[in-house]
N, CA, C and O atoms as CSV, one atom per row, in Angstrom:
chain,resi,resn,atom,element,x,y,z
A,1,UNK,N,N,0.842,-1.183,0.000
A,1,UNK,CA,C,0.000,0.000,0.000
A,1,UNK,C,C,0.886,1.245,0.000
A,1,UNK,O,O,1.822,1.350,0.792
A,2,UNK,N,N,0.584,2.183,-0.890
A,2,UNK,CA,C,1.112,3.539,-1.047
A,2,UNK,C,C,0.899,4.251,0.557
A,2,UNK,O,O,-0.236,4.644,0.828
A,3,UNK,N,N,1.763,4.374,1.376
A,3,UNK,CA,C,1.645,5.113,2.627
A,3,UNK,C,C,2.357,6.438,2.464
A,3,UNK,O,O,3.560,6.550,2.225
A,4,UNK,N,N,1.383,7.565,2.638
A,4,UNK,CA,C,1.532,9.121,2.597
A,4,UNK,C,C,1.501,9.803,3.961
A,4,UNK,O,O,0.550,9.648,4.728
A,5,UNK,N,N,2.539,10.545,4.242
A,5,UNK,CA,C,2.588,10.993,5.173
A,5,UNK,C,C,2.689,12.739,4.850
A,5,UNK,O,O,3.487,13.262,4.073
A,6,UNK,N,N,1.566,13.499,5.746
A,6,UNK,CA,C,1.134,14.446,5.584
A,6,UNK,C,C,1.530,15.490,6.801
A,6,UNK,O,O,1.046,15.333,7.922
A,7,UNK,N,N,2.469,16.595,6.494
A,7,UNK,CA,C,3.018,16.722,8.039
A,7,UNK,C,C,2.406,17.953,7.853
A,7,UNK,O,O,2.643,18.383,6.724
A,8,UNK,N,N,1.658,18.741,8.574
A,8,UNK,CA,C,1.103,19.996,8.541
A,8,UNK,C,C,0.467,20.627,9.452
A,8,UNK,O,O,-0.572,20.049,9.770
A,9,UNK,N,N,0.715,21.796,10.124
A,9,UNK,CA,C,0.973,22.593,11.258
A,9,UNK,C,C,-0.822,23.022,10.982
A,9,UNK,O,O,-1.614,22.802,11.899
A,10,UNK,N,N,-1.119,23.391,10.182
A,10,UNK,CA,C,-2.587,23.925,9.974
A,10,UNK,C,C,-3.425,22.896,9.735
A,10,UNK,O,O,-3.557,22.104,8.801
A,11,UNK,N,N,-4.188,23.141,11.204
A,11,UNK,CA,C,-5.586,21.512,11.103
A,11,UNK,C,C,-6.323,21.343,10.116
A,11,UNK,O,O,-6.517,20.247,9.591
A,12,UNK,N,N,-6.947,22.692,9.659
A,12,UNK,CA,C,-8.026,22.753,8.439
A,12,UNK,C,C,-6.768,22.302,6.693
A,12,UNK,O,O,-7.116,21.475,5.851
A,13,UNK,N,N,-5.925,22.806,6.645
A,13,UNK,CA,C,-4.732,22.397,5.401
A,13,UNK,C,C,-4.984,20.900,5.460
A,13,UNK,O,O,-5.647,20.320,4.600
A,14,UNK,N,N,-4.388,20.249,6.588
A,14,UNK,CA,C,-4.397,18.787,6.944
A,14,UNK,C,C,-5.205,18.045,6.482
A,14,UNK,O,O,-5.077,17.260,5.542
A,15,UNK,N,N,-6.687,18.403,7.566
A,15,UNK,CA,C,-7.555,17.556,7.232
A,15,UNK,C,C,-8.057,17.542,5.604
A,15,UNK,O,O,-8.306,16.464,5.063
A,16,UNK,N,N,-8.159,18.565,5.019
A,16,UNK,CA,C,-8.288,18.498,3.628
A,16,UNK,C,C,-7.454,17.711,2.729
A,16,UNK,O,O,-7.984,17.030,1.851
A,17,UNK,N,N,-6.266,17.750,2.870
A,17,UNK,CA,C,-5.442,16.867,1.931
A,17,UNK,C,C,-5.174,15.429,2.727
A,17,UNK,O,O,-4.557,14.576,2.088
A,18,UNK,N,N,-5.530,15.158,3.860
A,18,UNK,CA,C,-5.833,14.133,4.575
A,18,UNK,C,C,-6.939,13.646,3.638
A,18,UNK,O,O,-6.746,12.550,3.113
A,19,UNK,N,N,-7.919,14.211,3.388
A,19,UNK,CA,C,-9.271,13.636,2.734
A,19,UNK,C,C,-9.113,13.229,1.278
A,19,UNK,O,O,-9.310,12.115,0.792
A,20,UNK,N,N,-8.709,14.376,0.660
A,20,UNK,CA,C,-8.166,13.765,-0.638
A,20,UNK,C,C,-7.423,13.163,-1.146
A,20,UNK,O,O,-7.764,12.887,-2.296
A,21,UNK,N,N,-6.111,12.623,-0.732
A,21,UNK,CA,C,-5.533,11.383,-0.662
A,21,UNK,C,C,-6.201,9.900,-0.180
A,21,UNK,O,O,-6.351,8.792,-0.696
A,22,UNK,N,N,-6.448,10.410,0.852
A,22,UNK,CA,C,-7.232,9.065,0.845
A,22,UNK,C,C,-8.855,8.656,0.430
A,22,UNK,O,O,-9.519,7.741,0.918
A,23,UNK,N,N,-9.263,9.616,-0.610
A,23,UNK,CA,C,-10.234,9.519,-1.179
A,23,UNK,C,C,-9.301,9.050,-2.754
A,23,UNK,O,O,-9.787,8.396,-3.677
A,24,UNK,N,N,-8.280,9.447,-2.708
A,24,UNK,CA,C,-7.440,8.695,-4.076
A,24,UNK,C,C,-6.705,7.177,-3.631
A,24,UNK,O,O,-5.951,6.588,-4.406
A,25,UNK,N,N,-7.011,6.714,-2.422
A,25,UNK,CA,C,-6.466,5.495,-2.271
A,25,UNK,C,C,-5.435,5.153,-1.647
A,25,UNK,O,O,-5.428,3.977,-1.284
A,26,UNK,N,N,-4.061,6.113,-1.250
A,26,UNK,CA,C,-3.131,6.414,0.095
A,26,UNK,C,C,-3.929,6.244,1.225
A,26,UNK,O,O,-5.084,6.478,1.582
A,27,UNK,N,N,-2.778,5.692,1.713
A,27,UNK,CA,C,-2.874,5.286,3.251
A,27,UNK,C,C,-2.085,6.664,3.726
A,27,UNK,O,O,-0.930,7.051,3.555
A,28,UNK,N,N,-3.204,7.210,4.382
A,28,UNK,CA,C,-2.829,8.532,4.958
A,28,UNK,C,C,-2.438,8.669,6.489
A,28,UNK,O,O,-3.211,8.275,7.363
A,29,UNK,N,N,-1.387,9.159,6.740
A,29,UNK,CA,C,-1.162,9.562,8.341
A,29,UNK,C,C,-0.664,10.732,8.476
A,29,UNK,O,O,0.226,11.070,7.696
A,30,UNK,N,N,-1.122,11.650,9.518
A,30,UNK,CA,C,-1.060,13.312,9.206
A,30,UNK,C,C,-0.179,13.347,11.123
A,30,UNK,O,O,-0.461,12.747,12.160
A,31,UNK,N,N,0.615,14.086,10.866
A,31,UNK,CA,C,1.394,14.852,12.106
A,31,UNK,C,C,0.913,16.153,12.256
A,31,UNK,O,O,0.426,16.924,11.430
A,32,UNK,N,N,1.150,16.276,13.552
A,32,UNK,CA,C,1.156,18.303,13.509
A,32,UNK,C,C,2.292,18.110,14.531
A,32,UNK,O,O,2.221,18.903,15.470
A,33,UNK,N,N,3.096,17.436,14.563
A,33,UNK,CA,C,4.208,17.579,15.525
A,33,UNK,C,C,5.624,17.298,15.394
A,33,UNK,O,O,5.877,16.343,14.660
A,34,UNK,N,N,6.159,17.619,15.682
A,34,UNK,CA,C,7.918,17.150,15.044
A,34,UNK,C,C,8.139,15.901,15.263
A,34,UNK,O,O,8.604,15.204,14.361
A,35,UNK,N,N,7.790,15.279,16.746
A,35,UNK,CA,C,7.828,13.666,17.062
A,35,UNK,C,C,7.516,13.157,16.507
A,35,UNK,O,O,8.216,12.339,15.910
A,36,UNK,N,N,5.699,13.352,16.245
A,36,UNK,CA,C,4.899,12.323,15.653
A,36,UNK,C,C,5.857,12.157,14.164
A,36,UNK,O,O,6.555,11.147,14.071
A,37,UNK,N,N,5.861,12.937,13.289
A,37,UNK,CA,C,6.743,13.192,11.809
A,37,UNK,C,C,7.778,12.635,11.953
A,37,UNK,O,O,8.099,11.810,11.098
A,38,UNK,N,N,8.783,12.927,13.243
A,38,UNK,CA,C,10.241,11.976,12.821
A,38,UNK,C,C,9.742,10.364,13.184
A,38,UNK,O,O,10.246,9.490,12.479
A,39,UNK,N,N,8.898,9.992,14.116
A,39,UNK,CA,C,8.789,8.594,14.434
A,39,UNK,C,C,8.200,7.554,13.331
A,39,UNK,O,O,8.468,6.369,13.130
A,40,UNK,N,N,7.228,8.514,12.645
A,40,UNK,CA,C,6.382,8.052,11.099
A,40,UNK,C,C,7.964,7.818,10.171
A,40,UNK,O,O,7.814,6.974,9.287
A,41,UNK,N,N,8.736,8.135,10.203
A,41,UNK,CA,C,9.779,8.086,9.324
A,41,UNK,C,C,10.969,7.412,9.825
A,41,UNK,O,O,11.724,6.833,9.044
A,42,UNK,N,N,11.111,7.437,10.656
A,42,UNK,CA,C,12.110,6.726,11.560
A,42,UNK,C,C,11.606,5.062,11.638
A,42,UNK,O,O,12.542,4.265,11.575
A,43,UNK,N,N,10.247,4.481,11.767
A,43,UNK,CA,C,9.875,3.384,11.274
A,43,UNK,C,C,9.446,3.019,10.006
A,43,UNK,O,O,8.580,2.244,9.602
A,44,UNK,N,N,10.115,3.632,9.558
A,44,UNK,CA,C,10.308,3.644,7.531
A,44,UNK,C,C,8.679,3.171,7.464
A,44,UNK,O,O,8.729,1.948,7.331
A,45,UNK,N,N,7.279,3.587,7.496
A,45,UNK,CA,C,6.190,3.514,7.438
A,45,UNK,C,C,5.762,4.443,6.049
A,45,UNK,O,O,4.935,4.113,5.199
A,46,UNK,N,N,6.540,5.646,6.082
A,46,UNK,CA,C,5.849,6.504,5.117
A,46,UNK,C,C,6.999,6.279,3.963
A,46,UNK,O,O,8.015,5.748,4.413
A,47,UNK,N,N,7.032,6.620,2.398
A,47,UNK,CA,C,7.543,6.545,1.435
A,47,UNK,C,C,7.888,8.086,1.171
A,47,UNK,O,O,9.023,8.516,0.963
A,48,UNK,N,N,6.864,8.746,1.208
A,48,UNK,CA,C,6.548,10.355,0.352
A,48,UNK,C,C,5.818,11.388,2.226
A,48,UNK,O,O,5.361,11.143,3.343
A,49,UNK,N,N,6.109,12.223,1.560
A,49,UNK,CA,C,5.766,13.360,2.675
A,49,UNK,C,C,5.524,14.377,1.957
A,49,UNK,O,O,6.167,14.867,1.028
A,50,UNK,N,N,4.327,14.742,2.551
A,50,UNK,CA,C,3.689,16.235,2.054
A,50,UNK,C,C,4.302,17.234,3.758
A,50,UNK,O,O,3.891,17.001,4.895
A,51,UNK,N,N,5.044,17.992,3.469
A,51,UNK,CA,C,6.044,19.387,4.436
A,51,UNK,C,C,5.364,20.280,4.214
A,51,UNK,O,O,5.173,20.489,3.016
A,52,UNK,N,N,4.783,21.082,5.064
A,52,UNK,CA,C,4.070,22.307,4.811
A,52,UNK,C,C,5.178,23.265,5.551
A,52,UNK,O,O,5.772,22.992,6.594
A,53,UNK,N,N,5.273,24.096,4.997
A,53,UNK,CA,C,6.944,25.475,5.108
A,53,UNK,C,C,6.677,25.879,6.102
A,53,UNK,O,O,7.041,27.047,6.237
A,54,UNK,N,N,5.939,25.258,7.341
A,54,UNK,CA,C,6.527,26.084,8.674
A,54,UNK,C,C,5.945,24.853,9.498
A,54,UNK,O,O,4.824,24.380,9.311
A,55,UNK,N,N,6.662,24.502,10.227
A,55,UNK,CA,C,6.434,23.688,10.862
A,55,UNK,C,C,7.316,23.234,12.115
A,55,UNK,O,O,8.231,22.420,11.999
A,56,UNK,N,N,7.022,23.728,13.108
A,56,UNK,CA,C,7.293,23.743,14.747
A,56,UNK,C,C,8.478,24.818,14.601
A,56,UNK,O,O,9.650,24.541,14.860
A,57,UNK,N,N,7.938,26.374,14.053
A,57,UNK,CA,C,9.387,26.837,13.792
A,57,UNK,C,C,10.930,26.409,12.957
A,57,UNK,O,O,11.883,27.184,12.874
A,58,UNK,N,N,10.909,25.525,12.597
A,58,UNK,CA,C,11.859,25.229,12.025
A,58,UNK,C,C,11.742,25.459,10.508
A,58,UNK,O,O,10.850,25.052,9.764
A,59,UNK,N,N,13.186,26.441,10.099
A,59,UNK,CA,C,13.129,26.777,8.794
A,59,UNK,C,C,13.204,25.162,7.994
A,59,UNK,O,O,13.804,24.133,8.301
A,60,UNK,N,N,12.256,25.526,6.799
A,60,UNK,CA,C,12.161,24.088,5.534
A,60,UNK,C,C,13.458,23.460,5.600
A,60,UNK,O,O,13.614,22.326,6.053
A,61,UNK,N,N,14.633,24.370,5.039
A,61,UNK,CA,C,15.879,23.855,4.794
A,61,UNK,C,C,16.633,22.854,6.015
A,61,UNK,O,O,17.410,21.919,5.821
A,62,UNK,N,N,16.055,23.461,7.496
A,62,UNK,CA,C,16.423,22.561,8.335
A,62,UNK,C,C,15.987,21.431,8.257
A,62,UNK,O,O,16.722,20.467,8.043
A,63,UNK,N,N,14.773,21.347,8.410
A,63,UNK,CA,C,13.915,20.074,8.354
A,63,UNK,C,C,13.999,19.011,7.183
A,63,UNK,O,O,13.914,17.789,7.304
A,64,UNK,N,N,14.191,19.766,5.983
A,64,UNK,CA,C,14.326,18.919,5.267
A,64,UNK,C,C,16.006,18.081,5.566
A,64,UNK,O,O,16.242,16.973,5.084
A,65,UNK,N,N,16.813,18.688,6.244
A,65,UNK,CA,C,18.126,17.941,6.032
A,65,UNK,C,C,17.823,17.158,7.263
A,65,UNK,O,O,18.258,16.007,7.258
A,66,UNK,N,N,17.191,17.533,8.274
A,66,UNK,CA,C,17.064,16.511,9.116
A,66,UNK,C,C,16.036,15.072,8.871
A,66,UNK,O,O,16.206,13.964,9.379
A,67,UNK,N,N,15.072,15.452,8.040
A,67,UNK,CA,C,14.354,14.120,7.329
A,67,UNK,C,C,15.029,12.843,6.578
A,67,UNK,O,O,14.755,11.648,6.475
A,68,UNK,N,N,16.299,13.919,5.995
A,68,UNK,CA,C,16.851,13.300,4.826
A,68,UNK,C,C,18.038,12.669,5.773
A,68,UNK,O,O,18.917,11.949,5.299
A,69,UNK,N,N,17.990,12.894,6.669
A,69,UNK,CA,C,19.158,11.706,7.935
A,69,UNK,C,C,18.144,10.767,8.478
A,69,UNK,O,O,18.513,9.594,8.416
A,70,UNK,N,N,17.308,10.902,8.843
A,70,UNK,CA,C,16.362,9.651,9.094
A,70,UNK,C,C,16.238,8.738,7.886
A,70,UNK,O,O,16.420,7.521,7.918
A,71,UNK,N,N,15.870,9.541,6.688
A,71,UNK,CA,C,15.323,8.051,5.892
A,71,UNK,C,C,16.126,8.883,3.930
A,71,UNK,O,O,15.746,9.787,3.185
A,72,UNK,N,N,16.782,8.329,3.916
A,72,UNK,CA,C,17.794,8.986,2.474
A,72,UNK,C,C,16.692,8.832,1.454
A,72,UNK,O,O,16.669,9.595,0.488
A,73,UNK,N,N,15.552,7.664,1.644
A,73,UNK,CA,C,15.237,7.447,0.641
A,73,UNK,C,C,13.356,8.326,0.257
A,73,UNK,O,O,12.419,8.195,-0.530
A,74,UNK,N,N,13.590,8.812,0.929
A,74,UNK,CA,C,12.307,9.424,1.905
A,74,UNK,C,C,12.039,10.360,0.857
A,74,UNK,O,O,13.011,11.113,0.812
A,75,UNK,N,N,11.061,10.731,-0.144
A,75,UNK,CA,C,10.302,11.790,-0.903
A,75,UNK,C,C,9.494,12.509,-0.577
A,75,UNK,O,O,8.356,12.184,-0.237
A,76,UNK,N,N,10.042,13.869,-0.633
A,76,UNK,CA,C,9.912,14.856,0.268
A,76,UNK,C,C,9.505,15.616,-1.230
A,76,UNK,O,O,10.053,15.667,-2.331
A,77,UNK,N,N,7.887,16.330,-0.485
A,77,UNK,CA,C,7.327,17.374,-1.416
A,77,UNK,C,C,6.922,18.419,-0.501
A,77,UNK,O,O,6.095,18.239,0.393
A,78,UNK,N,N,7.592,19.663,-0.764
A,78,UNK,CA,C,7.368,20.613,0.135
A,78,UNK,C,C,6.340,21.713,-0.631
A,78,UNK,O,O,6.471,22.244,-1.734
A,79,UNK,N,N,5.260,21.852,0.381
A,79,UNK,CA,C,3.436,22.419,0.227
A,79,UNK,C,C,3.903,23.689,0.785
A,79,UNK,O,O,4.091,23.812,1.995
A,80,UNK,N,N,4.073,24.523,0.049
A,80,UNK,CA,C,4.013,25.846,0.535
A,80,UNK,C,C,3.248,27.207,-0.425
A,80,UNK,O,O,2.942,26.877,-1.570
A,81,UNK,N,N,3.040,28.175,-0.162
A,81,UNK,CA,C,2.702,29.692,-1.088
A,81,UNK,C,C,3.690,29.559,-1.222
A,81,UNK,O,O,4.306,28.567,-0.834
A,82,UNK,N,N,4.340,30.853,-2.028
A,82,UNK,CA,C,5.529,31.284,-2.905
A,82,UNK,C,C,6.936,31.483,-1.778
A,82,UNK,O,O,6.953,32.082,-0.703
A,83,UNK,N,N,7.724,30.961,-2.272
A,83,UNK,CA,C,8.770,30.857,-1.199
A,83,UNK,C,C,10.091,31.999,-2.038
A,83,UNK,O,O,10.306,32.038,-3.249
A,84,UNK,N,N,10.647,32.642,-1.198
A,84,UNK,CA,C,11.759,33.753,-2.188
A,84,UNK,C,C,12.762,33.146,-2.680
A,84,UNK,O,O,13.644,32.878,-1.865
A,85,UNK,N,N,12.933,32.831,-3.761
A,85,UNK,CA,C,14.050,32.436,-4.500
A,85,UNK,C,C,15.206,31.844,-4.070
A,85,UNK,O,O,15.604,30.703,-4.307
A,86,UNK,N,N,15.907,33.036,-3.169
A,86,UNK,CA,C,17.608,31.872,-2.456
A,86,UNK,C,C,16.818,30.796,-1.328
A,86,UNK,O,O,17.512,29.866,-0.917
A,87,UNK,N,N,15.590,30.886,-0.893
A,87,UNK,CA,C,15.307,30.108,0.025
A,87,UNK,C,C,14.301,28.536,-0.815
A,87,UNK,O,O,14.110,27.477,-0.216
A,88,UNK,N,N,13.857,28.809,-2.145
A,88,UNK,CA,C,13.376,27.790,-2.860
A,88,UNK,C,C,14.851,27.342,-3.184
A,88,UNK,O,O,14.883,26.122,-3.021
A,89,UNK,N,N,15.994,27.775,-3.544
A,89,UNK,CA,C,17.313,27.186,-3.616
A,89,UNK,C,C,18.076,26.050,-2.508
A,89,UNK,O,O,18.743,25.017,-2.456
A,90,UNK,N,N,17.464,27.035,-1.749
A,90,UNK,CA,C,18.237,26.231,-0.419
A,90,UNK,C,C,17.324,24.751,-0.223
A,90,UNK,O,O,17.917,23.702,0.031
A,91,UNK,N,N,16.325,24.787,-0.322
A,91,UNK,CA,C,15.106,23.548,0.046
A,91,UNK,C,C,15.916,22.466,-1.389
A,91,UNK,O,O,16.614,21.465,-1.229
A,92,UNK,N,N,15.626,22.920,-2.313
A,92,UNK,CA,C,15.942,22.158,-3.573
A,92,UNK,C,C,17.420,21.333,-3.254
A,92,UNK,O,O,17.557,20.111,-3.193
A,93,UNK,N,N,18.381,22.282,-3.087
A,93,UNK,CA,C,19.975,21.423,-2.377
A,93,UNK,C,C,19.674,20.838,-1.491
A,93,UNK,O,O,20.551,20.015,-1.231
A,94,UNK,N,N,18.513,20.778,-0.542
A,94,UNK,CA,C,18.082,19.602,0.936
A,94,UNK,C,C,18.012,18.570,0.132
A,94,UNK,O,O,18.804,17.682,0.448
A,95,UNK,N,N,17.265,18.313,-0.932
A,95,UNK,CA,C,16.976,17.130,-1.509
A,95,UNK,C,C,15.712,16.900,-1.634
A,95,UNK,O,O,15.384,15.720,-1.758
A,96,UNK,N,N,14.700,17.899,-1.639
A,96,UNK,CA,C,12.972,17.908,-1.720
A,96,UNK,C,C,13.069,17.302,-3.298
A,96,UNK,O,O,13.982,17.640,-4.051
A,97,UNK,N,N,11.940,16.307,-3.714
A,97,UNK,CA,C,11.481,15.656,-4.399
A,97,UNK,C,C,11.104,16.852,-5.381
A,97,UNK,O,O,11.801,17.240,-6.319
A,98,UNK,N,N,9.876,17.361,-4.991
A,98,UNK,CA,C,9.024,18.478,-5.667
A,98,UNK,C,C,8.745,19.536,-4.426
A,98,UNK,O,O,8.906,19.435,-3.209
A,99,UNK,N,N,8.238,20.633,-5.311
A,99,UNK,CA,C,8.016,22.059,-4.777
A,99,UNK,C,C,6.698,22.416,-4.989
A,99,UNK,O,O,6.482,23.038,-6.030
A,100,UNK,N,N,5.225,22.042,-3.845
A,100,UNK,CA,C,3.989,22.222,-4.911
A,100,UNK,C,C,3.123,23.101,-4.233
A,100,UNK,O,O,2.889,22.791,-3.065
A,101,UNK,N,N,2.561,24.170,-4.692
A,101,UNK,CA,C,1.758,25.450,-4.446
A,101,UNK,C,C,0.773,24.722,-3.351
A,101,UNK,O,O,0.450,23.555,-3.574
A,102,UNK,N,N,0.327,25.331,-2.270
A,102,UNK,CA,C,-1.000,25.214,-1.791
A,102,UNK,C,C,-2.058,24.800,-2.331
A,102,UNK,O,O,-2.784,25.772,-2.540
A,103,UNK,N,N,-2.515,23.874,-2.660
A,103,UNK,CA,C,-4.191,24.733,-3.233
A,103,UNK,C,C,-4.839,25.344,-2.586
A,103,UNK,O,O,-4.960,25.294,-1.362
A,104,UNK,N,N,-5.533,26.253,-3.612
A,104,UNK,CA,C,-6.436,27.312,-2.782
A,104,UNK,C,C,-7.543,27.065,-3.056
A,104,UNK,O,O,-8.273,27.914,-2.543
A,105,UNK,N,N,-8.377,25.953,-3.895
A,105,UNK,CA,C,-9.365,26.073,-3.792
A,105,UNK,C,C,-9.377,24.237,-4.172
A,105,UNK,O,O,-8.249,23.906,-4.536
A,106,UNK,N,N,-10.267,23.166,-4.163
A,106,UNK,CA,C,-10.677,22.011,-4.416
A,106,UNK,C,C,-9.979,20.959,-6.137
A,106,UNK,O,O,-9.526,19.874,-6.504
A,107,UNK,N,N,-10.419,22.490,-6.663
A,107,UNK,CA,C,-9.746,21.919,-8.661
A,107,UNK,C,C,-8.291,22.562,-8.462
A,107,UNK,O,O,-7.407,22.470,-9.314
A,108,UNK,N,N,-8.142,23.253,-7.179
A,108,UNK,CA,C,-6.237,23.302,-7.499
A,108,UNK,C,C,-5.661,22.308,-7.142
A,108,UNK,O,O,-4.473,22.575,-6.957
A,109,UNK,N,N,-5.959,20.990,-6.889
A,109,UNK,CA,C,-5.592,19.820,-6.425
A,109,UNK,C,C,-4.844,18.970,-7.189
A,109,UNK,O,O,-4.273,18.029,-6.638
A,110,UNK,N,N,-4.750,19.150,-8.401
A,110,UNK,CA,C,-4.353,18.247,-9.466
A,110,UNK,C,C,-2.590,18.236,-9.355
A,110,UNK,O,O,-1.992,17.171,-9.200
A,111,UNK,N,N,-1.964,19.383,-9.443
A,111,UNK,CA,C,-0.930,19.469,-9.266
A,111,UNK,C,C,0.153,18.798,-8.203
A,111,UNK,O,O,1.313,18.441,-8.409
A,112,UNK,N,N,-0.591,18.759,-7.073
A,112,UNK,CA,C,-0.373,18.113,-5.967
A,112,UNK,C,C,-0.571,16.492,-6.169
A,112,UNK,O,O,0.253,15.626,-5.878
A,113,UNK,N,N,-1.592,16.345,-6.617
A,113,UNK,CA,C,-1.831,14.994,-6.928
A,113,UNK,C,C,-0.999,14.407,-7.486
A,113,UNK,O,O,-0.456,13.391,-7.052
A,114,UNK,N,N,-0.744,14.999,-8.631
A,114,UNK,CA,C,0.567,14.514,-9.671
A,114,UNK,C,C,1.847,14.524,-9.089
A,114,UNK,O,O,2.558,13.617,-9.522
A,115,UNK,N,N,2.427,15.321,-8.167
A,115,UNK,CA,C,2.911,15.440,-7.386
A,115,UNK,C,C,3.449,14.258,-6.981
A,115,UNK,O,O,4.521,13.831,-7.410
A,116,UNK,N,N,2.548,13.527,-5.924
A,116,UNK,CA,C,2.642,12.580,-4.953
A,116,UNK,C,C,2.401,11.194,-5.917
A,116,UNK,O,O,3.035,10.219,-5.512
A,117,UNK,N,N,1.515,10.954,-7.219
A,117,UNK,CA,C,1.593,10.134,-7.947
A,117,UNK,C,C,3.412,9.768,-8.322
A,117,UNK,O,O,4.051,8.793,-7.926
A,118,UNK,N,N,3.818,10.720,-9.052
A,118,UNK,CA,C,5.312,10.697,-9.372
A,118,UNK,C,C,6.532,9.835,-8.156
A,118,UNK,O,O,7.115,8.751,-8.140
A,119,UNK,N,N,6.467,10.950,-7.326
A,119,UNK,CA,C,6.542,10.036,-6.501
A,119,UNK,C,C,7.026,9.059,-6.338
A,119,UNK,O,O,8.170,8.724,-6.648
A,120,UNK,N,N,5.833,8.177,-5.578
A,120,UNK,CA,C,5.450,7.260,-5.495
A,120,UNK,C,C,6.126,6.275,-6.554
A,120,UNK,O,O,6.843,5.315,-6.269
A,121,UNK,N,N,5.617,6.857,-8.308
A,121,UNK,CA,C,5.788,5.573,-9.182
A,121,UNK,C,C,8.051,5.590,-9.073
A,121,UNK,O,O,8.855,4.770,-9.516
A,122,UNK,N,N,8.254,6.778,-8.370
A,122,UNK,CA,C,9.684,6.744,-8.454
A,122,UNK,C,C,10.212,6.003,-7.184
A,122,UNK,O,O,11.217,5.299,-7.282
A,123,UNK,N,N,9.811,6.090,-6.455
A,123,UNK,CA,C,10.169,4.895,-4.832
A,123,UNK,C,C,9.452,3.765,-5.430
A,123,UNK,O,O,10.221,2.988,-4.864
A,124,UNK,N,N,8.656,2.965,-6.076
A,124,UNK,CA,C,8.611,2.069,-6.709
A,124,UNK,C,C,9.599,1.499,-7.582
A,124,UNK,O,O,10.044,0.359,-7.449
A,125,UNK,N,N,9.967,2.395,-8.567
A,125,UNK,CA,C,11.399,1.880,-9.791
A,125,UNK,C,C,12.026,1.862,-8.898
A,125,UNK,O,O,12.144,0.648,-8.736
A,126,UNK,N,N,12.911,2.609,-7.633
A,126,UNK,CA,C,13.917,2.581,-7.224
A,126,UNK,C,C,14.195,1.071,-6.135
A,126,UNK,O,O,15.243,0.491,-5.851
A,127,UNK,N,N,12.634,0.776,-5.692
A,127,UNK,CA,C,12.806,-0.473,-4.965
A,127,UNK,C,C,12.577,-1.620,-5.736
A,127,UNK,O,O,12.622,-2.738,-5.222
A,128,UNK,N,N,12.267,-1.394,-7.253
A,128,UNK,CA,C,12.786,-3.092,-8.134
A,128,UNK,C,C,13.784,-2.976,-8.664
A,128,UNK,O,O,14.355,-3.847,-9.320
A,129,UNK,N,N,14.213,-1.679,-8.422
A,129,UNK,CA,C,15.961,-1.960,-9.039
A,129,UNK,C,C,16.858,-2.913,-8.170
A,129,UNK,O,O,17.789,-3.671,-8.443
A,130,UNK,N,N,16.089,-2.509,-6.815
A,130,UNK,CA,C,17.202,-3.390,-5.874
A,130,UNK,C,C,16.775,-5.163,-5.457
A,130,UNK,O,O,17.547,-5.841,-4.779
């Protein structure tokens, strides 16, 4: 089973893309906490992670390098509004998968979707290679 892990500081953000993933068939588990998020990953449970750009204070770029020491293989899509340029730089050198807008409304969803599809079909090739 495709297991998605959804880490996001805003309940109403959450529960929404909580719903629509697993109305697409992910096995969804949502954090709002730094523990809950490193322990989901630390028992290699999740594949892909949806990062929303603020989360327990910690700048993206941190977090993402600290994710990427728990689990190397870990696909990381960071959910944010528009991020300023040297700081979309800095996330991208962490090793984030993809970079995908908020949606702001229900049909902005697609992007995201595709998103986490990709993914997915890429932690798949990478685990029949081995």
């Amino acid at each position: 089973m495709k297991e998605l892990l959804i880490a996001e500081k805003d309940p109403d953000t959450r529960q929404r893309m909580a719903e629509l993933f697993s109305s697409e068939g992910y096995s969804v588990t949502v954090a709002d906490s730094l523990g809950k998020m490193i322990g989901s990953i630390l028992q290699k449970v999740s594949q892909v992670i949806l990062l929303g750009s603020k989360f327990d204070e910690l700048p993206p770029f941190d977090l993402i390098s600290i994710l990427k020491k728990c689990n190397r293989k870990l696909s990381i899509i960071l959910v944010s509004d528009e991020l300023p340029l040297p700081l979309m730089r800095k996330v991208r050198s962490a090793g984030i998968f993809y970079h995908a807008l908020k949606p702001a409304r229900p049909e902005d969803a697609e992007e995201i979707l595709q998103a986490v599809r990709c993914a997915f079909d890429r932690t798949m090739d990478s685990q029949a290679a081995h």
